[in-house]
C-alpha positions in Angstrom: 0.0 0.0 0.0 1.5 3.7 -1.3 1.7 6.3 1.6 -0.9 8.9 0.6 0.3 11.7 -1.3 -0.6 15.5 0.2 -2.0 18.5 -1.7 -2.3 21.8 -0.6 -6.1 23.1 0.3 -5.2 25.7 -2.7 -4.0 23.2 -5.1 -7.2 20.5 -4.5 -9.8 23.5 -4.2 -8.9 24.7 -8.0 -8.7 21.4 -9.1 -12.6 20.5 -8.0 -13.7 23.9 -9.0 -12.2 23.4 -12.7 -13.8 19.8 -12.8 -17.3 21.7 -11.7 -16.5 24.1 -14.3 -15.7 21.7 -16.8 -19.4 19.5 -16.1 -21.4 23.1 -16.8 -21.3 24.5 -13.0 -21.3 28.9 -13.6 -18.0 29.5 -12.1 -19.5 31.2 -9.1 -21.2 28.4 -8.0 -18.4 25.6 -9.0 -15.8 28.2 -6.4 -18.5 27.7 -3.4 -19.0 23.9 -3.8 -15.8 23.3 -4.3 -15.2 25.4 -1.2 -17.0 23.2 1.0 -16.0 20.1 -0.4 -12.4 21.0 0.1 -12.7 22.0 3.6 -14.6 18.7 5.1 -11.1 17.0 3.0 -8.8 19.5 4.8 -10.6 19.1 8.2 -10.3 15.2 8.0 -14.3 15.2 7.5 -14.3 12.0 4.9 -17.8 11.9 4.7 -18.0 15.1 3.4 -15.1 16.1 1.5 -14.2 14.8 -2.0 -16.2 11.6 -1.7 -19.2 14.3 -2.6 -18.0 15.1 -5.8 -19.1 12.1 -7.6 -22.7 12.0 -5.8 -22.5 16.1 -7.4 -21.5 15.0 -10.5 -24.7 12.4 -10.7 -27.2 14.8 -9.7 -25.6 17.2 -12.6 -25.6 14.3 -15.2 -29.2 13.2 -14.1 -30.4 16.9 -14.6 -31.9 17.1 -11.3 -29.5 20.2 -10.5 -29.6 23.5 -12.5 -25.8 24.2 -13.3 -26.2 27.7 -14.0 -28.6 29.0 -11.3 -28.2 32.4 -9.9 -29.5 33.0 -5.8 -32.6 35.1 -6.1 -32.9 36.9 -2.6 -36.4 38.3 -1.3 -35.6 40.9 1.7 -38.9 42.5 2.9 -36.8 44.3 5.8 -38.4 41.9 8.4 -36.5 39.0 10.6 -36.7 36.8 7.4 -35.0 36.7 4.6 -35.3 33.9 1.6 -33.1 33.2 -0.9 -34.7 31.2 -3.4 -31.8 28.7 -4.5 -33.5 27.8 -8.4 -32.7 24.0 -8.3 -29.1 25.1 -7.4 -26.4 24.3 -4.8 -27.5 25.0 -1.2 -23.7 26.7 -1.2 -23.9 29.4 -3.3 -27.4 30.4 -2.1 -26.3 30.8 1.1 -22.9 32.7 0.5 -25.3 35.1 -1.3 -27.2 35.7 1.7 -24.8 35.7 4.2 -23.7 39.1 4.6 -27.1 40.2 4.5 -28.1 37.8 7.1 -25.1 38.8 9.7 -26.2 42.8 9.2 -29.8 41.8 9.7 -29.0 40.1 12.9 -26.8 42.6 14.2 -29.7 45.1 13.7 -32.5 43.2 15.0 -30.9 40.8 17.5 -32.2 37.2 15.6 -32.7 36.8 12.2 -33.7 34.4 9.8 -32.4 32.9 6.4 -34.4 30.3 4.8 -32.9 28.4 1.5 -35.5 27.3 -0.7 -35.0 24.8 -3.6 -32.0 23.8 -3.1 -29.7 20.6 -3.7 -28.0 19.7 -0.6 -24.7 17.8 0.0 -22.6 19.3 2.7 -22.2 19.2 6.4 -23.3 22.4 7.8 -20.8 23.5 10.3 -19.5 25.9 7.3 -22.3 28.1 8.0 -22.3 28.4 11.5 -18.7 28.8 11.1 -19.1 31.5 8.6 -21.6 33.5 10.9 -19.4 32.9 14.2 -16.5 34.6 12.4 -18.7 37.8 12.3 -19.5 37.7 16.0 -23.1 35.6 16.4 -24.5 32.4 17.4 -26.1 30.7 14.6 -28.0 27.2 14.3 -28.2 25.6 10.9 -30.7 22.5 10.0 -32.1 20.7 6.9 -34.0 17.9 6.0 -32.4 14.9 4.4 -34.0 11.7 2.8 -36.3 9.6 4.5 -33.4 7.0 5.4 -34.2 7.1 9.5 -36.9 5.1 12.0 -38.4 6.8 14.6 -38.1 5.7 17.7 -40.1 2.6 18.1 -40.4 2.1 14.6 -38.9 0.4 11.6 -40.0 2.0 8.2 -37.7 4.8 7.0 -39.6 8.0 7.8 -37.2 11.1 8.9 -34.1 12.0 7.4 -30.6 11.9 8.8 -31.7 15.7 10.0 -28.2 17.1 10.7 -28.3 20.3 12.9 -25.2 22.6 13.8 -24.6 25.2 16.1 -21.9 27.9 16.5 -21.0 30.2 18.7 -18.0 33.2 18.5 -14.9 33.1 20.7 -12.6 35.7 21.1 -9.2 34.9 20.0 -9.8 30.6 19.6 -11.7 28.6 17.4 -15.8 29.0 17.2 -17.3 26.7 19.5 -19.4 24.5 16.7 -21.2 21.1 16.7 -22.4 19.5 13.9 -24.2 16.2 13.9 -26.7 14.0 12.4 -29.5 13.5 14.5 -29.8 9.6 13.1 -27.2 7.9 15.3 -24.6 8.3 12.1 -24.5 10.6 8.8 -25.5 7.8 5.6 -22.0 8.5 4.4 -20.4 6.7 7.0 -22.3 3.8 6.7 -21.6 4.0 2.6 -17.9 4.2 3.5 -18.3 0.5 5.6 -19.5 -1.1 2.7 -17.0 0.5 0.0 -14.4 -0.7 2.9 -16.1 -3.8 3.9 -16.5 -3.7 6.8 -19.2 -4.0 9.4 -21.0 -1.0 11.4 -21.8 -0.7 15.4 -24.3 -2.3 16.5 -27.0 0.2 17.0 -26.5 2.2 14.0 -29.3 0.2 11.9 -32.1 -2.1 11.0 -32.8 -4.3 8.2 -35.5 -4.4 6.2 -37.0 -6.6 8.9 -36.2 -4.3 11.2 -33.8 -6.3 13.1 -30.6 -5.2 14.1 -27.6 -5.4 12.1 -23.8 -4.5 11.2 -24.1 -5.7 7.6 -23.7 -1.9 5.9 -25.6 -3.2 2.9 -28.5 -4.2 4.9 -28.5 -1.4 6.7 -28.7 1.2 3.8 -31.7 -1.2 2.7 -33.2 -1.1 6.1 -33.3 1.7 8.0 -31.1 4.1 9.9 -31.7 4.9 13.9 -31.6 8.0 15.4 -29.3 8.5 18.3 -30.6 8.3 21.8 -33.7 6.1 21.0 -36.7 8.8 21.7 -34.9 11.9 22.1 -32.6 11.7 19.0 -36.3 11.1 17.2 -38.2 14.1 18.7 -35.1 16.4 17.6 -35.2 15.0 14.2 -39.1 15.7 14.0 -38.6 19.3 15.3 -36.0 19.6 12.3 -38.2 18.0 9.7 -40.8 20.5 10.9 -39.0 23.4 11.2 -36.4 23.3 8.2 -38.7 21.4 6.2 -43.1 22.2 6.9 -42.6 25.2 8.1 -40.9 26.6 5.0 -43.2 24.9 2.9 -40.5 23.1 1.7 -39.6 19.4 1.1 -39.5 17.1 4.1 -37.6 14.1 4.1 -39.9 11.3 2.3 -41.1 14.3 -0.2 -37.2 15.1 -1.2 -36.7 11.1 -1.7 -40.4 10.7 -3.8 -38.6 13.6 -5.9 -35.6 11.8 -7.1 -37.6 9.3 -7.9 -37.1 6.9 -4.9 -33.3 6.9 -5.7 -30.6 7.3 -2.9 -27.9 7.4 -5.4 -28.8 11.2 -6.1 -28.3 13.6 -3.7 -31.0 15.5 -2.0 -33.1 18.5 -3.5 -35.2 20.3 -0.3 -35.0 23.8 1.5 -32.7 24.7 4.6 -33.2 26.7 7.7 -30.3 29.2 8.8 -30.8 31.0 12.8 -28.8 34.0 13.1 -28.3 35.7 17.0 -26.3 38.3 17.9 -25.0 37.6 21.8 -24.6 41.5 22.2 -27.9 42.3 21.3 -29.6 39.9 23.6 -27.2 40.7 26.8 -27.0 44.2 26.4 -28.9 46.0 29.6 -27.5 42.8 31.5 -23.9 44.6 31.8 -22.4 41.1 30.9 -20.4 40.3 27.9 -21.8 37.4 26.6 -18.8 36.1 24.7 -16.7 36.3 28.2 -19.2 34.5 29.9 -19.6 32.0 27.7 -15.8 31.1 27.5 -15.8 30.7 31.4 -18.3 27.7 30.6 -15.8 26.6 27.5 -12.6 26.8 29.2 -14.1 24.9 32.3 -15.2 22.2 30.3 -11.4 21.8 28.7 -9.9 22.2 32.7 -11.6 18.7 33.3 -9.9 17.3 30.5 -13.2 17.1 28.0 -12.8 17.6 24.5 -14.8 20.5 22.8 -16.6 19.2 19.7 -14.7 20.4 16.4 -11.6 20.5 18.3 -10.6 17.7 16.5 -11.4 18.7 13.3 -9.8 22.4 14.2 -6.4 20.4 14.6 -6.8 18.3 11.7 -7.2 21.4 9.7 -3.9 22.8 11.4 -2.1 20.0 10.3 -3.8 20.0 6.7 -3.0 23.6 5.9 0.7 23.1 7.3 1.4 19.8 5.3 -1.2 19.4 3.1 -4.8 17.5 2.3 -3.3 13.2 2.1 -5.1 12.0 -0.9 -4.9 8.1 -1.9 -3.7 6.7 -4.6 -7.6 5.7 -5.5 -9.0 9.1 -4.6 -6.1 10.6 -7.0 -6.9 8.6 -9.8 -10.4 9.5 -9.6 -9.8 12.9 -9.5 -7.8 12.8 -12.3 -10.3 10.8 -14.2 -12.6 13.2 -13.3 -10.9 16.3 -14.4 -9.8 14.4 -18.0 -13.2 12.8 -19.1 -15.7 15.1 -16.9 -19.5 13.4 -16.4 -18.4 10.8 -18.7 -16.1 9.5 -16.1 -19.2 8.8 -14.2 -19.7 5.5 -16.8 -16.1 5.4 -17.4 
């Protein structure tokens, strides 16, 4: 087995942008996906870094993704704003917005930014992220595919449901979570069987609805949500709030629209919280952000790790010594970059 080979986050970003580019992606667009892809690779996020450029590429060949969509934004003034997506990548859409959302938050203490029509594929710690570098706290949510059980059941229903939250430090990393609320993201459980090998025991059902490890039966089964009830009632809230209250695809809608196919990847709305700490502590006398790093840096005196810590270090190392790339995710990135979506049959 070859030792992997490193590429600067520079060097691999252009690359997947060009390949974007070259498969009919407006250059805007192809520089935000490629963005995000890039940075779950450089942040050791597997799940979410280059292994999405072939589900990307599917959705483009399929035609269920408009390549040249421009973000339409609707600002009334008021705590919401949409920005109507056109069939595009969530990415772009919400890079349009951001700005505007950040200002609007700062202004009114809370504001909101919904995505609508949008093909999803990334985690969503880049937006919280985004929005903690400009001072606020900020939740992001979506809907997913129907691929999860609710508690007590066994017929997919709910979607993986991912939810992050970030909040601003001064002079560190953003605190920021990101997780799916089924007890694993679906991408995981595809990198067992490309590898396989099994998964936990408690991450799945078969079609039967017994348990299993077999990663095959489990993506023909259904997923779990993590702690049993509670993981399920926080999935529901983010199927209703990301997904019904919008008026936008929930989870068995999104999967009915792609034709019952999990091979493409998601098309559905997304649901973007924007708070502004200052605003809301301001006749308390308090600074918010100083308080809250009491609580941070007394959870790291005991020794606990602070979610994304990891990741935070992995992207240290990346940006010092590069992205590692296999041999096998080289050569389909080069295929990719010569043949374009005809690699896909390639």
């Amino acid at each position: 087995m070859t030792d992997p080979t490193p590429i600067s986050f520079d060097a691999l970003r252009a690359r997947v942008q060009s390949i974007f580019e070259t498969c009919g992606v407006r250059p805007e667009s192809a520089a935000a996906v490629a963005q995000v892809i890039v940075a779950g690779e450089r942040d050791a996020c597997k799940s979410h870094g280059i292994y999405r450029l072939e589900g990307c590429l599917r959705v483009l060949a399929a035609g269920k993704v408009d390549p040249q969509a421009v973000p339409q934004i609707h600002d009334a003034g008021r705590a919401v704003i949409e920005v109507d997506a056109g069939g595009g990548f969530s990415n772009p859409a919400f890079y349009a917005a951001k700005d505007l959302l950040a200002a609007r938050a700062k202004e009114m203490g809370l504001a909101a930014l919904v995505i609508r029509d949008c093909l999803h594929f990334s985690a969503l710690w880049h937006d919280v992220e985004a929005l903690a570098a400009d001072g606020l706290a900020a939740l992001s949510m979506c809907p997913s595919y129907a691929f999860v059980a609710p508690a007590g059941g066994r017929e997919p229903l709910l979607g993986t449901n991912p939810i992050a939250f970030g909040w601003p430090r001064a002079g560190a990393t953003p605190y920021v979570f990101d997780f799916a609320t089924s007890v694993a993201a679906r991408g995981e459980i595809e990198l067992h069987r490309r590898a396989g090998t099994p998964i936990p025991e408690g991450w799945a059902v078969d079609r039967e609805g017994k348990p299993t490890t077999d990663p095959e039966a489990a993506l023909a089964g259904a997923m779990l949500t993590f702690g049993a009830h509670k993981g399920s009632a926080i999935s529901t809230m983010v199927e209703l709030l990301s997904g019904a209250m919008l008026g936008e695809f929930m989870s068995r809608e999104a999967l009915d629209f792609m034709g019952g196919s999990a091979a493409l990847l998601p098309r559905h709305g997304a649901l973007v919280l924007a708070l502004d700490p200052q605003v809301f502590a301001a006749r308390s006398g308090r600074n918010p952000i100083a308080e809250g790093e009491k609580l941070l840096t007394a959870i790291g005196a005991q020794g606990a790790r602070l979610p994304s810590e990891r990741r935070f270090a992995a992207r240290a190392k990346a940006l010092r010594d590069g992205i590692p790339l296999s041999a096998a995710e080289l050569a389909q990135l080069e295929r990719f970059e010569r043949l374009g979506l005809a690699a896909l049959d390639a």
